[in-house]
N, C-alpha and C positions, 0 to 999 in steps of 0.2 A: 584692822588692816586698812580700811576706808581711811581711818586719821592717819595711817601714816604715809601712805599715797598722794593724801591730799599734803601733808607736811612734805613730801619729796617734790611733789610738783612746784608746790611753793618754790624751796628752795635751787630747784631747775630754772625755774624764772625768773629768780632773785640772782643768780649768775647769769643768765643771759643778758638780762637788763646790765647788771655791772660789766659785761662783757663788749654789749653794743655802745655802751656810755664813754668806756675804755675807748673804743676805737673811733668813736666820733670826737672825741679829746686830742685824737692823735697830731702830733703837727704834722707828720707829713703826708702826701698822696701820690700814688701813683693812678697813673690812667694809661689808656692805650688809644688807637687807632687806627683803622685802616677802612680803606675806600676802593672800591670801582668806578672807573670814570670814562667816558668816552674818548678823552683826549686831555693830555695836561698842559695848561695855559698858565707862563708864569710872568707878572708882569707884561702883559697881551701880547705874549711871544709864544705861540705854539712850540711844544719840548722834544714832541714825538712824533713826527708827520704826521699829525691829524692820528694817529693808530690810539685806541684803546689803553690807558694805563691804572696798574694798580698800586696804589699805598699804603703805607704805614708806618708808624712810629709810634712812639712812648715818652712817657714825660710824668717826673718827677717834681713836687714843688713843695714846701716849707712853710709853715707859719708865719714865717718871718719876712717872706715875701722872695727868698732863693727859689730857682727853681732850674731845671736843665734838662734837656732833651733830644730824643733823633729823630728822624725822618728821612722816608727812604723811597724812588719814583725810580721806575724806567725812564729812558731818556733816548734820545738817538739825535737832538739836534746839532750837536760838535761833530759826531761821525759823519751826519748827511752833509756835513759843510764840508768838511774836510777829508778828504780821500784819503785811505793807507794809515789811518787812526782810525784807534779802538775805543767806542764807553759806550753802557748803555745804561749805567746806574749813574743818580745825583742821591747823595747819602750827605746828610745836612746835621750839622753837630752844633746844639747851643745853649748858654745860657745867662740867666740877668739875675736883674731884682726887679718884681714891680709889686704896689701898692695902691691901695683905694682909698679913699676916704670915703664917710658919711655924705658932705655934701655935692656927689656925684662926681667929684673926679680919681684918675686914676693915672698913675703913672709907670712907666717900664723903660729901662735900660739895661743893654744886654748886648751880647757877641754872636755870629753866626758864623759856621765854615760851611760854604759851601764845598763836596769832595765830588770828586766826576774819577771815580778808577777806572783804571785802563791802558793802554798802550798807543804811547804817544811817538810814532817813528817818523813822521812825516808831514811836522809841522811846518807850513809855508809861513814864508814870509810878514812879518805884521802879527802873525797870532803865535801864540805861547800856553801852555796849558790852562784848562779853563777852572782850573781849582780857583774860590773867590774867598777872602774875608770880611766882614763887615763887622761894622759897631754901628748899633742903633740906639732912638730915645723916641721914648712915644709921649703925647700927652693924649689923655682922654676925659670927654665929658661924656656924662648918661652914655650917650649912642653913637657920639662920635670920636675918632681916634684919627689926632695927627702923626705923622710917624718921618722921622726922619734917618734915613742909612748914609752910611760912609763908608768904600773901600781902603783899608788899609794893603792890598794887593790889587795886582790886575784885576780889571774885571771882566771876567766871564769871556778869557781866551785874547782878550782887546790888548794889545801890546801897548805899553807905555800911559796905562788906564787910571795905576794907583790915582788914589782924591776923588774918584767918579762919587756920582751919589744919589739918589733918591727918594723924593718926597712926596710921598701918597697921603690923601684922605680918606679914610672910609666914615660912612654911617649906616649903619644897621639898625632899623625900624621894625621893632613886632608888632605884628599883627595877629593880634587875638593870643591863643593859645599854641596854635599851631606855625604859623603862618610867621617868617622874616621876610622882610627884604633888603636889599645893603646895595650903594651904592658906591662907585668907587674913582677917583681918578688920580694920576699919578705924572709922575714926569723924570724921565733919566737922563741927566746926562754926563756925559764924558769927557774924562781932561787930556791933555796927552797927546801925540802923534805919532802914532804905528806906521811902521813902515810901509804899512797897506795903504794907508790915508796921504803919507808923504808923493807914494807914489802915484796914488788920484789926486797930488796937488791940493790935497784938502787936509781937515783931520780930522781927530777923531771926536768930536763933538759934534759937526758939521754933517757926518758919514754915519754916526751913530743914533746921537743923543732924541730920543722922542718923548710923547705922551700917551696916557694908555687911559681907556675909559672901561669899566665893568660894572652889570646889572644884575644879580642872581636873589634868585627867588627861592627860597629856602622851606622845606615843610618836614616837622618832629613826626615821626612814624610812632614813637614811644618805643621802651624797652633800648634806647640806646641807639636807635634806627634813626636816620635824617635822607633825607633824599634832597637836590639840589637841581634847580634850570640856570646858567650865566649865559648874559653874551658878553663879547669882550671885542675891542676895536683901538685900534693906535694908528696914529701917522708914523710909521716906522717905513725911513726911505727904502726904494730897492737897492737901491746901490746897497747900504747895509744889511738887509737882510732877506736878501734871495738865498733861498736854500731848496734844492732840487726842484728850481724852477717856477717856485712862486713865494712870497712875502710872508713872511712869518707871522708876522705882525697884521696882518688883513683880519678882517670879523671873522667872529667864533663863536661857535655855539658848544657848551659843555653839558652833558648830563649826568650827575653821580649820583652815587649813593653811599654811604659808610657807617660805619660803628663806633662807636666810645666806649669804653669798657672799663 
């Protein structure tokens, strides 16, 4: 009885093993995620009046270096702009190809939609739905990543915006085991002149287009657990981005937490 307990066990772990080898072979992966956060800052543009939001999304990716994904936030900054319109969700669809090499670089190119559902009865002048698409390319060394986007659509409500585009740095530094920190700076601007901008005798590069700077300090909880501190700061004019009374765009302080799964 003893030998054949010990031959079954064997053979239990002789399948497990071929089982876990099987699945660490696999090309593809899925992950998850989702977060709490104090406030969502996108590109150093407050999303939600400063109010609380929660995320998540999933994501797919390939051996080969396919990969594709969603992403899903509360939202309210289109509705506080704009009176008599509906959104309160940004639901973000994409995907690319990127790859690494051994001698620490890494590259990605890829598509994004942004989606803003909702009900749009009462759009003024100069704005148009803030549905956005972009095509991006990144390059990356060790820790840092250039990245450049381009709208093939309006951007982000902005009338007459197609060509905008955006170009961010970031570098992410770890420290120790625990411990990231990343720094980040960015800069958007705008083509085009909206009727909004025509009729401030300006346009929309002039009225829009800024820089945005972010600091966040990063710490692994373990078991999938990350917690985060950012601050985030842009010269983003008032004329462009006063919404319910004060600058969208003004300092920020964010504190989350989320899961990877």
């Amino acid at each position: 009885m003893r030998s054949s307990l010990l031959k079954y066990g064997v053979l239990l772990a002789t399948l497990g093993a071929t089982a876990a080898a099987a699945a660490d072979e696999s090309p593809h992966t899925l992950t998850a995620n989702v977060g709490l956060y104090s406030q969502y800052v996108f590109r150093g543009l407050a999303q939600g009046n400063e109010k609380p939001a929660i995320q998540g999304g999933a994501d797919y990716s390939h051996s080969s270096g396919f990969y594709a994904g969603t992403w899903l936030s509360n939202v309210s900054w289109f509705s506080d702009t704009n009176a008599g319109n509906s959104n309160s969700l940004e639901w973000d669809l994409y995907g690319g190809f990127r790859k690494s090499w051994d001698n620490g670089f890494s590259g990605d190119v890829g598509y994004l939609r942004y989606e803003y559902p909702g009900s749009y009865l009462a759009l003024p002048a100069g704005t148009v739905k803030p549905n956005t698409d972009e095509a991006y390319v990144s390059i990356g060394w060790k820790w840092a990543t250039l990245k450049y986007s381009y709208a093939f659509s309006n951007l982000f409500g902005v009338e007459d915006s197609e060509g905008s585009d955006y170009l961010d740095l970031t570098v992410t530094v770890p420290l120790g085991e625990k411990f990231t920190i990343a720094a980040h700076a960015g800069s958007q601007s705008f083509k085009g002149a909206s009727t909004a901008a025509v009729n401030a005798g300006t346009t929309n590069d002039a009225l829009y287009s800024y820089e945005d700077y972010r600091a966040t300090l990063g710490y692994a909880l373990g078991k999938g657990w990350t917690t985060s501190l950012t601050f985030t700061t842009t010269n983003a004019k008032d004329a462009g981005y006063t919404v319910l009374g004060k600058n969208i765009g003004d300092d920020q302080v964010v504190v989350g937490i989320a899961r990877t799964f």
